[in-house]
C-alpha positions in Angstrom: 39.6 -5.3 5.1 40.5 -9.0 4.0 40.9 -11.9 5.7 43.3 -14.6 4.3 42.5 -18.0 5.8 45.1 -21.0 5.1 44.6 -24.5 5.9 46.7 -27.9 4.7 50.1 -28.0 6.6 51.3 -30.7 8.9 53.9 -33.3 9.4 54.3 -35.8 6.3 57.1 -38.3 5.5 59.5 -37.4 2.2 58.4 -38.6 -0.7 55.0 -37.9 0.8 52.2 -34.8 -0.8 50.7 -32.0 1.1 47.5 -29.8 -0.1 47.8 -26.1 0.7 44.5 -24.1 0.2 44.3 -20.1 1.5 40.7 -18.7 1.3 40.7 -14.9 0.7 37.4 -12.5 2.4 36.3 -9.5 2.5 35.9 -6.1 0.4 37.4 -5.9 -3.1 36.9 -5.5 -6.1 38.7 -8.5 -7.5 42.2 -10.4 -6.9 45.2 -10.0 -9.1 48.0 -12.4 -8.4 47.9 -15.1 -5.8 51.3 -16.8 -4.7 53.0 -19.0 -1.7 55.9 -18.2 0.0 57.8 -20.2 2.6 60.2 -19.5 5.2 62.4 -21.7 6.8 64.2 -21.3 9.9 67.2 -18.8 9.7 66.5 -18.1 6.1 64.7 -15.4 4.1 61.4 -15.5 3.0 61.5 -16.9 -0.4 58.8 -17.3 -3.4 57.6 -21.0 -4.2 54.6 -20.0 -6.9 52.4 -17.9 -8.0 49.7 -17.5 -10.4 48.2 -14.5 -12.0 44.2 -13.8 -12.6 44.4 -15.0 -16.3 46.1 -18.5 -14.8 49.9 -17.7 -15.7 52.4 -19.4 -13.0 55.8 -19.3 -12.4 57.5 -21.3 -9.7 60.9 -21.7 -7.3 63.3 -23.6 -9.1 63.5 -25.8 -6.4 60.2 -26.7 -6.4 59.3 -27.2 -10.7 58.0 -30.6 -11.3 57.1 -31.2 -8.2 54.3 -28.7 -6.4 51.4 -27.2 -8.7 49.9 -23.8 -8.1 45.8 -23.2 -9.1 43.1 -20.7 -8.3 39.3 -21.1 -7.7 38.3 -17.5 -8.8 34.9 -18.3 -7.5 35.7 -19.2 -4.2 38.6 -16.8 -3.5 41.0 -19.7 -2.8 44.8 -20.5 -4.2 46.1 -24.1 -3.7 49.5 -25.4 -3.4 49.4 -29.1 -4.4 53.1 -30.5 -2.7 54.0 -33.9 -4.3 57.2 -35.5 -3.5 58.2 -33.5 -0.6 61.3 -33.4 0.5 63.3 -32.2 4.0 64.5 -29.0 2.4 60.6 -27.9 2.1 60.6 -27.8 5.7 59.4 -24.4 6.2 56.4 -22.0 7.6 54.1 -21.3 4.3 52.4 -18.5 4.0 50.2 -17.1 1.5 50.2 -13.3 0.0 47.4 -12.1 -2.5 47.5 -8.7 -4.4 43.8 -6.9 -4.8 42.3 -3.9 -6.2 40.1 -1.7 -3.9 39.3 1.4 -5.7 41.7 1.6 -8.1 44.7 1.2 -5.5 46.3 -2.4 -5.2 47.1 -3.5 -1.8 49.1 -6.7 -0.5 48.3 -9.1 2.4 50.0 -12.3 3.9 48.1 -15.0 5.7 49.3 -16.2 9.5 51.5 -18.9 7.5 51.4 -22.7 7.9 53.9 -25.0 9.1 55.0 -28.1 6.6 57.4 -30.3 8.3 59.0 -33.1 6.3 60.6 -35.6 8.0 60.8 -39.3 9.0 
């Protein structure tokens, strides 16, 4: 099994930053990609970044410029560094990792963490 562990939300001001970190544990053989996705209320679950195992990332639109994706292969652990936050990234994020077990490639989603933005 693996256990995804996330850490870094909370209540900040716009204009204000936010550090997202999600520790991955347990049995595989090793962790492909590594992304964030947020939900807000009454609207789907959407992508905000990800980032392969060779360090490629692709981001939301919405959110180029401003958040950086980044990986610590030897801890297991993806980061979301939010700068210049804003309302709209209001949202519950969660995290979602792809490993390899055995030559099959399964997905998991952390519990999520809530980023409010707001004055």
């Amino acid at each position: 099994q693996l256990q995804l562990v996330e850490s870094g939300g909370g209540l900040v001001q716009p204009g204000g930053s936010l550090r997202l970190s999600c520790a991955a544990s347990g049995s595989f053989a090793s962790i492909n990609t590594m992304a964030w996705y947020r939900q807000a209320p009454g609207k789907q679950r959407e992508l905000v970044a990800g980032i392969t195992s060779d360090g490629s990332t692709n981001y939301a639109d919405s959110v180029k410029g401003r958040f950086t994706i980044s990986r610590d292969n030897g801890k297991n652990t993806v980061y979301l560094q939010m700068n210049s936050l804003k309302p709209e990234d209001t949202a519950v994020y969660y995290c979602y990792v792809k490993i390899r077990r055995a030559f099959v490639l399964y997905d998991y989603w952390g519990q999520g963490t809530q980023v409010t933005v707001s004055s």
